[in-house]
N, C-alpha and C positions, 0 to 999 in steps of 0.2 A: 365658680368651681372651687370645692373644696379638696386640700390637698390632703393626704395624712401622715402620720408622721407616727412610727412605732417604737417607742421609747423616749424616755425622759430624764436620758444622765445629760450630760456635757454635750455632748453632741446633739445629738436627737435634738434637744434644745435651741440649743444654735441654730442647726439647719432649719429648726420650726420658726426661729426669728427672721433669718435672712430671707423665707417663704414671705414669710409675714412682710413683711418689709414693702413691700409695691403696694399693700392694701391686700393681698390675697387670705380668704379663709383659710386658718390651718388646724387640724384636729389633730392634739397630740394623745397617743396613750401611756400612761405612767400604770405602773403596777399600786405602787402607792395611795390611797384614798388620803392623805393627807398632803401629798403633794399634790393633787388633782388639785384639791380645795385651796391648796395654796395658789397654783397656779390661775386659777379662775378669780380668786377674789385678790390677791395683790398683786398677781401680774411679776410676781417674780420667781427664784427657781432656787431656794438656799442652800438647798443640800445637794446639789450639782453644779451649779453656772450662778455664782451669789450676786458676780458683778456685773450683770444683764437685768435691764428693766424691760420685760418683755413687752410683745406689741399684745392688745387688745383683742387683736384679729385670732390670736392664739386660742382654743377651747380644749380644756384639760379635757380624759374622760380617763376610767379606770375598765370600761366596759370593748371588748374588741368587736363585738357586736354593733357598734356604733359607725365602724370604717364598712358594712355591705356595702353599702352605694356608691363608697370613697373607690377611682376609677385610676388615681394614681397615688403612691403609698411607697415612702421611705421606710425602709427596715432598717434603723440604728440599735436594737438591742444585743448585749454582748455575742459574742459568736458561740458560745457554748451553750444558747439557750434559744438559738434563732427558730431550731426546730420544732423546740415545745410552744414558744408562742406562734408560729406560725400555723400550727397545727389548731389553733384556737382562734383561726382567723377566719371571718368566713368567705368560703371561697364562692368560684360562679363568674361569668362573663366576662375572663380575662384582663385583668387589670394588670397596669403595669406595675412593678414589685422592683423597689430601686434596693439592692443591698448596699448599705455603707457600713457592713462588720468588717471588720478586717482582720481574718482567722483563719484557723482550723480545726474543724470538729475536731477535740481529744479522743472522742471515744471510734470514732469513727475512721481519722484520717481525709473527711469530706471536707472540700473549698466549699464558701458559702451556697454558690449558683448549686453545686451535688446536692447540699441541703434544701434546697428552696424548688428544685425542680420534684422532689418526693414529697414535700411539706403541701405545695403549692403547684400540684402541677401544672393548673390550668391559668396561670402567670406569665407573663411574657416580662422575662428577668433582663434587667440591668443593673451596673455596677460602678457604681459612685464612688472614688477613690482620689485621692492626691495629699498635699504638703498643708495639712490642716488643723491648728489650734483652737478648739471650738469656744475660747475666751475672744479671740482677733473677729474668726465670722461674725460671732455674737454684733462682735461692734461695728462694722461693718466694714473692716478694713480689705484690700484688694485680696484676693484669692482665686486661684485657677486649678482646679480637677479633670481626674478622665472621666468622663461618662460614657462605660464601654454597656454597648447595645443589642442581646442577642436577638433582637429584630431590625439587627442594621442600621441604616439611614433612614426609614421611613417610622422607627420608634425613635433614632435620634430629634427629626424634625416633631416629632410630637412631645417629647418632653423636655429636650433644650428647651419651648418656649415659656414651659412651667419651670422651671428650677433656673436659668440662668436671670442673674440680678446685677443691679449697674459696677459691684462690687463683686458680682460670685459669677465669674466665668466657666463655661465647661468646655471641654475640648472633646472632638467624637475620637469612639477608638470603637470598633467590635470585637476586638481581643479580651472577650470574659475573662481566658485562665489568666492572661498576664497579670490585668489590672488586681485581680486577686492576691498572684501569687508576690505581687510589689507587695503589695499591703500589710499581707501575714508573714512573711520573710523579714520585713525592716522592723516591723515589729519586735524580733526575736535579737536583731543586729543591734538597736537601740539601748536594749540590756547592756548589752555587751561595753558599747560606746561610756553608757553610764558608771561599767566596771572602772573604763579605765581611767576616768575622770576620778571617783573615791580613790584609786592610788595613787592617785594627784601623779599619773606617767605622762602630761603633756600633753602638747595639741597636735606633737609631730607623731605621735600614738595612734591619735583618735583620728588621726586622716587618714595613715595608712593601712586603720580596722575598716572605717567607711568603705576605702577603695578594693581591698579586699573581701570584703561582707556583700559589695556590690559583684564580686566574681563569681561568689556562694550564690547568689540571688538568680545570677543570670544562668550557671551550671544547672541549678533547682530548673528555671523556667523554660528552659531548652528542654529538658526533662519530658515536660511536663506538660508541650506543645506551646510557650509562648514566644510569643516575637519580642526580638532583642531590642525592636524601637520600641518597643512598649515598656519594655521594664527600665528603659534611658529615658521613661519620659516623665509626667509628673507621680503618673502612681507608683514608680519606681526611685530612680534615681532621686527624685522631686521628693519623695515622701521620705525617704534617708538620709538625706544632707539635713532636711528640715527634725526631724525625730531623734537624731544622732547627736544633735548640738544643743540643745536645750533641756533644763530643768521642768519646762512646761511640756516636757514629755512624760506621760505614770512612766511609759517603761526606762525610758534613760533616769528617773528619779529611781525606780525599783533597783536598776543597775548599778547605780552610783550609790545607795545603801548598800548594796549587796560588795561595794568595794572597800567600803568604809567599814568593814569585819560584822555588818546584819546579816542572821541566817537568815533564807528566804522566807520563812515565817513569822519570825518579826521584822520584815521589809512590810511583808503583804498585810499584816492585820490590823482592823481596825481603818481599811479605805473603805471609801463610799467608793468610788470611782475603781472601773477596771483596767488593771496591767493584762492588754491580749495576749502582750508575747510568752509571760510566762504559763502560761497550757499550752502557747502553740511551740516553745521549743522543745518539749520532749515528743510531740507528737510529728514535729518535723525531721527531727536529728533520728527518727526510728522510720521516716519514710525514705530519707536521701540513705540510710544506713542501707535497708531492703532494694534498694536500686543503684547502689554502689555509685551513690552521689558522693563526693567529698565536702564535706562539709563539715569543716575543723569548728569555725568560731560557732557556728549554730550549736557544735555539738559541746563544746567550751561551757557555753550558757548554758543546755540540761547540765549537765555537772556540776555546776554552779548551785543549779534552783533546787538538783536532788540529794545539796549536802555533801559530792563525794568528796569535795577539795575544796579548801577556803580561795579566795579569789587570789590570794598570789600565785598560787601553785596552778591556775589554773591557767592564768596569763605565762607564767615561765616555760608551761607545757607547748604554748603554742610557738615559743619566741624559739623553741628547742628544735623544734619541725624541720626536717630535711631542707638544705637551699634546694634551688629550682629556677628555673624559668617565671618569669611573671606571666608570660600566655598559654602554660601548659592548662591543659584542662582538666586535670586532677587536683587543680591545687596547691 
């Protein structure tokens, strides 16, 4: 059985290796006709994942026409483009449809599943999420994910047996919005983390932005109908602690440029690779705004990414902030 795999940055990649990895067919689509060709004939990936020698089992194509018969099918293309390629995908006799973006529509204010249920309605969606450096999976180091299921446990026990690997554990969850809203939330808090590293504020800073960033996370996800163990589990808390602490995160590097006096426009130009948190924090800090979320550092970060205050000022604003209670739930 062939698996497919929709994109060909970093990710997409990875997950196409770790597929690969037992012996399983995988059919990736790259946009690129030169990366196709790379990928088919040298078996490597230079302009996204340089330090992976991929498996053989792997087959580029540039054509979406090529996944009809494909019956299960990772969607890793950015979140701000899930639509338009979905929409070129052909659909027909309910395949499963794994989202691994971790966003939100800018134009729209849509989690990816809103997107993928109009793109793809005839899809039975799940959503692949956790604490993941698609350089580590590439290699096949230990890794464990939600794979939350809107068909339950009866689409868990059918795809658990395709995606989980001696190395790539997944955990069941049916909480679609949560795993979502872990995903695109840490996203936007990662900047943030990365801020506070560029003005070299410390580690007792950047702990006490995580722990707070995880209260923005969990206000946003109660919001928004998700469960609190879900957003404490790996696609949440899991995916923050991990994304919030390292350089091998785009967005804590976008962050940490943007601390070091880069305007967001020379932070972002000139990557191959995409930062999701910066479209999803203006389009987040304008949803929690309209439903009277409190959400200081989300909205910290738009300000940040729209120019209005260089990153000192942006940081002094929040440090300025009313005291309070730690469990009030405004913030």
């Amino acid at each position: 059985m062939t698996i497919g795999v929709i994109g060909a940055g970093a990710w997409g990649t990875a997950l196409a290796q770790v597929l690969a990895s037992d012996g399983s067919d995988v059919t990736i689509w790259a946009r690129e006709p030169e990366l196709v060709r790379e990928i088919n004939a040298q078996h490597t990936n230079s302009l996204y994942l340089p330090s992976a020698a991929l498996s053989a089992k792997i087959v580029a194509t540039a054509s979406l026409g090529d996944f009809a018969a494909i019956r299960t099918v990772l969607a890793v293309v950015p979140a701000q483009f899930l639509s338009g390629v979905l929409a070129e995908l052909p659909h027909g006799g309910g395949r499963d449809l794994v989202l691994c973006a971790k966003g939100i529509e800018a134009s729209t204010g849509r989690l990816m599943a809103e997107v993928a249920v109009q793109a793809a309605p005839d899809a039975r969606l799940a959503v692949l999420s956790g604490p993941t450096f698609a350089h580590e999976v590439a290699d096949g180091l230990p890794t464990a994910v939600t794979l939350a299921c809107s068909g339950g446990e009866a689409q868990w026990d059918r795809l658990a047996g395709q995606i989980a690997r001696a190395a790539f554990r997944p955990y069941y969850s049916d909480d679609i919005v949560g795993a979502e809203i872990g995903g695109a939330v840490k996203n936007v808090l990662a900047i943030a983390c990365g801020v506070v590293d560029g003005l070299g504020l410390g580690q007792n800073a950047r702990a006490a932005l995580i722990a707070r960033g995880y209260a923005e996370m969990l206000r946003f996800g109660s919001a928004r109908g998700a469960r609190p163990e879900t957003l404490a589990g790996l696609c949440g808390l899991g995916d923050l602690v991990l994304t919030c602490s390292s350089t091998s995160s785009r967005n804590f590097s976008l962050g940490k440029a943007l601390g070091e006096g880069q305007s967001a426009q020379e932070a972002l130009s000139g990557k191959s690779s995409v930062a999701e948190g910066a479209a999803t924090a203006p389009v987040l800090a304008k949803l929690a705004e309209e439903a009277r979320i409190d959400m200081p550092i989300v909205d910290a970060v738009r300000r940040l990414l729209a120019g209005e205050a260089p990153a000192r000022k942006v940081v002094d604003d929040l440090l300025s902030r009313p005291l309070r209670s730690e469990q009030e739930r405004d913030g």
